[in-house]
C-alpha positions in Angstrom: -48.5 -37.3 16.4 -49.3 -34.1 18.4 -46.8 -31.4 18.6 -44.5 -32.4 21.4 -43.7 -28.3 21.4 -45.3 -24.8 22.5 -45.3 -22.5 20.0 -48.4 -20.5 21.1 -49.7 -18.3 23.7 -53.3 -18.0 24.4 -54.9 -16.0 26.9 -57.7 -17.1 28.3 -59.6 -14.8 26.4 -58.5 -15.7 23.0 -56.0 -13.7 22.5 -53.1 -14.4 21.1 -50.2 -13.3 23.6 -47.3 -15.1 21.9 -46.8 -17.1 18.4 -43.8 -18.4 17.3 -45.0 -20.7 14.3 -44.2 -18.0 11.5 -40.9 -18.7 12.2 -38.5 -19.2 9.5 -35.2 -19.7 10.8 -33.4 -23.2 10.7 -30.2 -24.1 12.8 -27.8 -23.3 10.2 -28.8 -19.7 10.0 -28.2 -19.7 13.5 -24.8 -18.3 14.9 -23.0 -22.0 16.4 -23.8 -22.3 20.2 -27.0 -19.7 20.4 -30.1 -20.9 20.8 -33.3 -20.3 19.0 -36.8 -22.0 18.1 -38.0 -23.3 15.5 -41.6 -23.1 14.2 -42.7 -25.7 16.1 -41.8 -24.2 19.4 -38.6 -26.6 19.7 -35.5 -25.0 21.8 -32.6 -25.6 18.9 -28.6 -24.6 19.2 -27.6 -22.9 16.0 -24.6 -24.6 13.6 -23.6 -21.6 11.7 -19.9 -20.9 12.0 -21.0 -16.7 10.8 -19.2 -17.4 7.2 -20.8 -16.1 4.6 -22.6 -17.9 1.9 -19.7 -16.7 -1.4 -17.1 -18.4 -1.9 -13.7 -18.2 0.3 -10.6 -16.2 -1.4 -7.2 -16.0 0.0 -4.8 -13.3 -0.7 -1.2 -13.8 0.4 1.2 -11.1 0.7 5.2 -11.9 1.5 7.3 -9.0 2.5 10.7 -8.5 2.1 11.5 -8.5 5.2 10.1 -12.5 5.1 7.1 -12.2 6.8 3.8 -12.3 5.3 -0.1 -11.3 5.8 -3.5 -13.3 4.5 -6.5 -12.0 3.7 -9.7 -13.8 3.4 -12.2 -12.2 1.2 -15.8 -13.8 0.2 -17.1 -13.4 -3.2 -18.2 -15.0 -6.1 -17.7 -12.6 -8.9 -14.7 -13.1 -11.6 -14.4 -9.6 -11.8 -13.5 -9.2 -8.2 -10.8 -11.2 -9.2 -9.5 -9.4 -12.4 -9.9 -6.3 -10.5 -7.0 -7.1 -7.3 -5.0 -8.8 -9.9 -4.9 -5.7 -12.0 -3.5 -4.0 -8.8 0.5 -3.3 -8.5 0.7 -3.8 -4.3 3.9 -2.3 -4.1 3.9 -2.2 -0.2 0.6 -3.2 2.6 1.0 -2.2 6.2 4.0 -0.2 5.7 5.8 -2.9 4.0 7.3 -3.6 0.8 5.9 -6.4 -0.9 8.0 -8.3 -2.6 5.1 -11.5 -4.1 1.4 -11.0 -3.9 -0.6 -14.0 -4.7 -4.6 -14.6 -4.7 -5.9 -18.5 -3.8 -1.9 -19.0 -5.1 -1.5 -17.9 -8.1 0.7 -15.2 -8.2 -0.1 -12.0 -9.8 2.4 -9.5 -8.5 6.1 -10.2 -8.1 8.4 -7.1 -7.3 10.7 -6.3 -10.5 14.3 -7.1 -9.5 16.2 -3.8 -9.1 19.6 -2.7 -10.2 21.3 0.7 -10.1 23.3 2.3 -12.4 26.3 4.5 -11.1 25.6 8.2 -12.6 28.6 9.7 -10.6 30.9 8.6 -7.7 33.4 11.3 -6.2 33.8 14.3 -4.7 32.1 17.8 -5.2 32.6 21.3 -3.9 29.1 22.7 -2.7 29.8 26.5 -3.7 28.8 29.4 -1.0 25.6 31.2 -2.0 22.6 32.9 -0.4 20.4 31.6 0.6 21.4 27.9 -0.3 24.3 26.6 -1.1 25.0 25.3 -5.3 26.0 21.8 -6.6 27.2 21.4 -9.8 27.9 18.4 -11.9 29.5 19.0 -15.4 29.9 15.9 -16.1 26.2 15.2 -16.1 24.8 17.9 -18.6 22.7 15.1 -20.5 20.7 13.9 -17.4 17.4 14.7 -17.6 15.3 13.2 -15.0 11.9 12.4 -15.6 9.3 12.5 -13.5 8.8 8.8 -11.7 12.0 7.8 -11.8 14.0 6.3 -8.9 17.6 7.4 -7.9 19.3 6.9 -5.2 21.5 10.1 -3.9 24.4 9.3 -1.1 26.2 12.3 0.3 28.6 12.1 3.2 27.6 8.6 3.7 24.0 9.3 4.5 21.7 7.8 1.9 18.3 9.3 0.1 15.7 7.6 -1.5 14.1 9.8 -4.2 11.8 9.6 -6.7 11.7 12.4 -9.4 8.5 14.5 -9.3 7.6 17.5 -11.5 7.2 21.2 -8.9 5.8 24.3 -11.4 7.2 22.9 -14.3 10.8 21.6 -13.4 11.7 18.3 -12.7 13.8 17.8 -9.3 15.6 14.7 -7.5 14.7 15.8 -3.8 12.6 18.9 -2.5 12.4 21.9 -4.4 12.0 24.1 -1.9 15.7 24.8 -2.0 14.8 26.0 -5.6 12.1 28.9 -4.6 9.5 25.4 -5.5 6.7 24.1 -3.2 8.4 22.4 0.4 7.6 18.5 -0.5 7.9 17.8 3.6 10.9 14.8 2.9 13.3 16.5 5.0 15.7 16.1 1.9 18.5 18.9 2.8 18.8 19.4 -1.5 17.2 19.3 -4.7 18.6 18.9 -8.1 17.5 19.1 -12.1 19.0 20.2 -15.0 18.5 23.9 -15.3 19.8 23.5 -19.4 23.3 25.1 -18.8 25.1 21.9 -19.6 25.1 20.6 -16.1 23.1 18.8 -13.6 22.7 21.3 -10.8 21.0 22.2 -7.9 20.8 23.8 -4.4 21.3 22.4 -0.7 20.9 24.0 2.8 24.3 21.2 3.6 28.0 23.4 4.0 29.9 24.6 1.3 32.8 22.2 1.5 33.8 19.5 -0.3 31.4 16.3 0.2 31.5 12.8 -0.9 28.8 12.3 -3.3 27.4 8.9 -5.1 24.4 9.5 -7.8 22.4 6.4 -8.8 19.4 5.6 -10.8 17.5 3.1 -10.3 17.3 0.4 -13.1 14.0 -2.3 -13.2 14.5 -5.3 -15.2 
């Protein structure tokens, strides 16, 4: 049967003008909805929904807030896979995630947290230039070391800190109150344990008596 289809152009003096019979493409490689032709010179709607030809992955994170994102990632690779779940995805987006899971099996789960009360009370901030001094006697065999979580409330207002090492000292908050490097929290103190039996430190907050809760954070 003769080719229904136009898939050449000839001019009228032999040359070729247009030839479409090197042509390759089928509908599936198409994008769904375009049109195309094939070989042949047939007019053809593509069926290809644009996915790609690896296998579909779906990573879940839930927040703790109780919302959630998906991604959908395309690969066929085990090692893709080993590699994301060898990740710790402590937060995405801003958010704290509290279960990450990839095509539902669950490789992350936020440690439950606890806190253990250090010291709960009141303490004089003494006047000095140019910050002001804590002091905690009772607290002369705290060493903080560096990754640790505490959780400092003064006055009411609570800080978040984790422990980081500035030119050799330890220090729960920024230790620029402590001639160290300005760590850009906006946390008005710092504290460490100088080695004169004390947990001590320095704070740009009055020199009166304040309200002062000291916890660290405990992972189980």
């Amino acid at each position: 049967m003769p080719n229904p289809y136009v898939n050449k152009v000839v001019q009228s003096n032999g040359a070729t003008l247009i030839d479409i019979s090197d042509t390759t493409a089928v509908a599936a490689d198409v994008s769904q909805g375009k049109y195309f032709y094939l070989a042949s010179g047939q007019k053809v709607v593509g069926t290809s929904s644009g996915s790609p030809s690896q296998t579909q992955h779906t990573i879940l994170f839930e927040f703790e807030d109780t919302t959630s994102a998906s991604i959908t990632a395309y690969y066929d690779s085990a090692f893709i896979s080993d590699a994301i779940k060898a990740t710790t995805p402590t937060s995405y987006g801003g958010k704290t995630v509290q279960e990450a899971s990839l095509d539902n099996y669950v490789w992350y789960t936020k440690p439950s947290e606890d806190w253990d009360v250090l010291f709960d009370g009141s303490v004089t901030f003494s006047q000095q230039s140019p910050y002001n001094n804590i002091w905690f006697g009772a607290l002369g065999d705290l060493q903080p070391a560096v990754g640790e979580v505490y959780r400092v409330t003064i006055d009411g207002t609570v800080y978040n800190l984790t422990a980081h090492e500035d030119d050799g000292r330890v220090y729960i908050g920024n230790p620029k109150y402590d001639w160290g490097t300005d760590d850009g929290s906006g946390t008005p103190f710092c504290l460490f344990n100088g080695g004169y039996g004390s947990l001590q430190g320095w704070t740009e907050l009055s020199a009166t008596s304040h309200t002062v809760k000291l916890e660290k954070q405990v992972l189980s």
